[in-house]
N, C-alpha and C positions, 0 to 999 in steps of 0.2 A: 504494500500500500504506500503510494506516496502520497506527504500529507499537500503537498503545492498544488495537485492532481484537483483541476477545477471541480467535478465530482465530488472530490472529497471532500471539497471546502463545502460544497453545497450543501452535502448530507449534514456537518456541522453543524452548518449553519441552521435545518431543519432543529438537529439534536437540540440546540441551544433556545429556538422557539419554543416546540416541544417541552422543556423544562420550564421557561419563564410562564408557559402556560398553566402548568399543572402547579407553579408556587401561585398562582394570582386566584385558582379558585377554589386550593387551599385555605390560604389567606381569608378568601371573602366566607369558606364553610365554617373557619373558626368563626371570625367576629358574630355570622350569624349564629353560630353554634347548629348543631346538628338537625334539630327537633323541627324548628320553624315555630312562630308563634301564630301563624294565618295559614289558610290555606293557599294562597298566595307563597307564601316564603317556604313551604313545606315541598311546592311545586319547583323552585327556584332553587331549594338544596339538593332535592330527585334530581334536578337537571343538572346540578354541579358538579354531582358528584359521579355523574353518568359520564360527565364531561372531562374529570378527570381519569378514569380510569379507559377511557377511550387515548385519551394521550398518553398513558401509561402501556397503553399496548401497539399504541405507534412507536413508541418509543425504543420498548422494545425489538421489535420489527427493524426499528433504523438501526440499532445498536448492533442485532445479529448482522444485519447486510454488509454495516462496516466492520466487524470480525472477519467477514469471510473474505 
């Protein structure tokens, strides 16, 4: 693997989105805490946390491509 290899900078750079992603709705599932106090926020933690673990498995996905 060469790391200068425009590809690999790209996939990086994916990697490094990917991360800032899954810290931001983190972040917003702590403050609101897990529960939700409306059905509204209740909706909006389901969706966070859908949202994280969707980036958690792109991530993976990127991580193996760039092992191999």
């Amino acid at each position: 693997m060469v790391l200068g290899n425009p590809e690999n900078i790209h996939r990086r750079s994916n990697e490094q989105s990917l991360l800032k992603d899954i810290a931001y709705f983190e972040a917003r599932l702590e403050e609101m805490g897990y529960n939700g106090d409306c059905a509204y926020e209740r909706a909006i933690v389901k969706t966070f946390a859908r949202l994280v673990e969707e980036r958690r498995d792109s991530l993976a996905g990127l991580r193996a491509s760039i092992a191999a």
